[in-house]
Structures are given as C-alpha cells and as structure tokens.
C-alpha positions in Angstrom: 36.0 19.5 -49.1 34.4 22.3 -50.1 30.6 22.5 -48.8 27.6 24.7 -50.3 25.3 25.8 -47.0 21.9 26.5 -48.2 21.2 30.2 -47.1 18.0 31.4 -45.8 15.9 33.9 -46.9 15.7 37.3 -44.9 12.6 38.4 -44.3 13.5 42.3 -43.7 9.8 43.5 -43.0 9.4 40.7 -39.6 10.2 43.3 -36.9 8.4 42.6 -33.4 8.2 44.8 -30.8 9.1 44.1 -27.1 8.2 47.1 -24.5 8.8 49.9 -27.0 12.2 48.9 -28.4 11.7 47.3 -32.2 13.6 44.0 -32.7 14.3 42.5 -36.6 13.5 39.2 -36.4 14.5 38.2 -40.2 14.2 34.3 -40.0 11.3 34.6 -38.3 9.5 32.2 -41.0 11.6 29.4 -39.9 9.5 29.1 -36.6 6.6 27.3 -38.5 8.3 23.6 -38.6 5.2 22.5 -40.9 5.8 25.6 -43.5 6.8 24.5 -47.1 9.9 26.9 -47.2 11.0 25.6 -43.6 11.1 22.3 -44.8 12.4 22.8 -47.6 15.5 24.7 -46.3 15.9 21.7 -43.3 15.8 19.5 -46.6 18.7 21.3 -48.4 20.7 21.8 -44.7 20.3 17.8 -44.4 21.2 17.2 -48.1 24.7 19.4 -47.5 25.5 17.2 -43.7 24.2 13.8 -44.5 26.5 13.0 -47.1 29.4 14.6 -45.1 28.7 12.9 -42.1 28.1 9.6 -44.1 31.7 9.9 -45.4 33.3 10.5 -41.8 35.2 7.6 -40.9 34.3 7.0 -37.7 30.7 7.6 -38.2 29.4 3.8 -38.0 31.6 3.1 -35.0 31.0 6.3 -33.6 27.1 5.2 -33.8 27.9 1.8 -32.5 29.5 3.0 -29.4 27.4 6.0 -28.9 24.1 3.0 -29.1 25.8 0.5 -26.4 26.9 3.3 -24.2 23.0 4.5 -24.2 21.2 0.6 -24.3 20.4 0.8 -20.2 17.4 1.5 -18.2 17.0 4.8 -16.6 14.5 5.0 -14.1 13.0 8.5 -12.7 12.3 9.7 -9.3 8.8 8.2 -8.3 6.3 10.0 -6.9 2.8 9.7 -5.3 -0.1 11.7 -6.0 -3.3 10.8 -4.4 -2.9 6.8 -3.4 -0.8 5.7 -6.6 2.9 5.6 -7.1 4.3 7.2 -10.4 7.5 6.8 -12.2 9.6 7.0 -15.7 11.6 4.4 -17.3 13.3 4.0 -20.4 14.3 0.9 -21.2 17.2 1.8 -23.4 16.8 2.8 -26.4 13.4 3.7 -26.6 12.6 7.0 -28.4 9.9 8.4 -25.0 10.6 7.4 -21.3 6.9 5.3 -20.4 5.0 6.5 -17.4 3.9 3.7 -14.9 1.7 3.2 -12.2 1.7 1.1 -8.9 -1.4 0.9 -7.2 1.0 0.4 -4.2 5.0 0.3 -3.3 4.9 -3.0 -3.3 2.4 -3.2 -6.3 3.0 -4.9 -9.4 3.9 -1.6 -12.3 1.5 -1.1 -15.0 1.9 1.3 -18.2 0.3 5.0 -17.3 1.2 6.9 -20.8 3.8 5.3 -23.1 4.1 8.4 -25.3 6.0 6.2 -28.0 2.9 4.8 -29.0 1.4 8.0 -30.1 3.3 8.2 -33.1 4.7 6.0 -35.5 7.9 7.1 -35.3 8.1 7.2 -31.6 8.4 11.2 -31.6 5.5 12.7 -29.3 6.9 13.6 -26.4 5.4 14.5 -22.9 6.0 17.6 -22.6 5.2 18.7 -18.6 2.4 17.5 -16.7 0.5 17.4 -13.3 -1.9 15.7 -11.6 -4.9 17.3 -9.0 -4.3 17.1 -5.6 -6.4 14.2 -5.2 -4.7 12.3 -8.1 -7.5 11.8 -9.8 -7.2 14.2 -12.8 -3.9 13.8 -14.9 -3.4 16.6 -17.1 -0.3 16.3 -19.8 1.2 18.1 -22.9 2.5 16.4 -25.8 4.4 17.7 -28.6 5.7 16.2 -32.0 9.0 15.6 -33.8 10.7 18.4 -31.7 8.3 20.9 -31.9 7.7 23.7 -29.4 4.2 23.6 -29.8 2.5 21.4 -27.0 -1.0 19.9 -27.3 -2.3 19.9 -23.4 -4.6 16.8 -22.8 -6.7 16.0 -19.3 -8.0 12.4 -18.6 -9.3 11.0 -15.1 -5.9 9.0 -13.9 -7.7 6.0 -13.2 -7.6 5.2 -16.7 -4.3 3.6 -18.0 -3.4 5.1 -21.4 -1.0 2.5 -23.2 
C-alpha cells in the first residue's frame, strides 16, 4: 500500500536567532495549533493514517486490550499544604486525573479541581500547580487539547471547584 503524506510548506524566511548564531526554523507556522494551515495539514496527516490504521487487523482488538489493560484507578502521592490533605485519582479511563481534598486523614474526600469538566471533551489539562505556604491560595495552569500554551488561574483553596 502505497501512501501519499501530505507535505508541509517551508517557510524559508522564519530564521530565529539564539546568542548570535541564526537558526532556520522552516515549519515554524505549525506551532500555532489554532492556525488555518496547521489544521489543515493535521487534517490531511489524519486523513492519510486513519484509514490505514482503520484497515489494520488488529486495530479493534488492539484497542480492546489496550482499554482493559488501562480501566484501574491510579491514585497519586498525597500531600498536605496548610491543614488539608491533597491527592489525584483517576478512576480509569477518565480523560484528566480529579484533584481531591480531605479536610483530614481520616476525612471523608471531596472533588478540589476535576479538570475533565472544563471541556466538553474532557481535554483541559492541569498543567503544574502550587499552593501558598499557608494553603490557602491555589494557583493552577490549564491547557487545552494538547497544547503548550497554559492559562495560569489562582483561587482561595477553600473553595472546591468541581
């Protein structure tokens, strides 16, 4: 099978500069995820795989196993900061591990942050956060469908965000 890869245009002119020394950087366009021509070309990359890997096989027992070998909680390290206890858990198959909070060790968990719930598709992330050193202020990035680009938030940590 013979497969036609959609090819990129090359921007000859994007040249950065790093400490004197000049650096091409052709697909530079490609670093805006929400430009036109970048979606566009991820269109015509997915349109040359997807049928491919729609043909394979093993694909749809491949994705079976892969989705029962996934399908268990995973829990994170907790941690306290200021009087509160802190963890992650996914329960499976959920798109964002959820952030909870126990008021104490023995406390019944409550939801802190479930990033899934800030997009439709489940695909804002937390990307790093911290809290003050009295544990009051929680400050968090999130960022969308992959992207690099982070969106830093701060809320008092007394409020639960579901």
């Amino acid at each position: 099978m013979s497969l036609k890869y959609p090819q990129p245009r090359k921007d000859e002119s994007s040249i950065d500069e790093y400490h004197g020394t000049k650096i091409a950087d052709p697909y530079k366009w490609m670093e805006d995820p929400d430009a036109e021509e970048t979606k566009a070309f991820v269109k015509a990359q997915n349109d040359v795989t997807s049928p491919y890997i729609e043909k394979c096989r093993y694909h749809k027992k491949l994705n079976e196993r892969l989705t029962e070998v996934w399908d268990f909680a995973k829990y994170s390290c907790p941690f306290k900061r200021g009087s509160r206890y802190f963890y992650f858990m996914n329960t499976g198959l959920q798109n964002q591990s959820v952030m909870y909070v126990q008021e104490s060790i023995s406390a019944e968990a409550k939801v802190f942050l479930d990033p899934n719930k800030l997009s439709e598709d489940g695909t804002v992330a937390i990307r790093g956060y911290a809290f003050s050193e009295d544990g009051e202020y929680f400050a968090y990035g999130l960022s969308a469908s992959g992207s690099d680009w982070v969106t830093i938030k701060v809320m008092a940590s007394t409020l639960h965000m579901v």
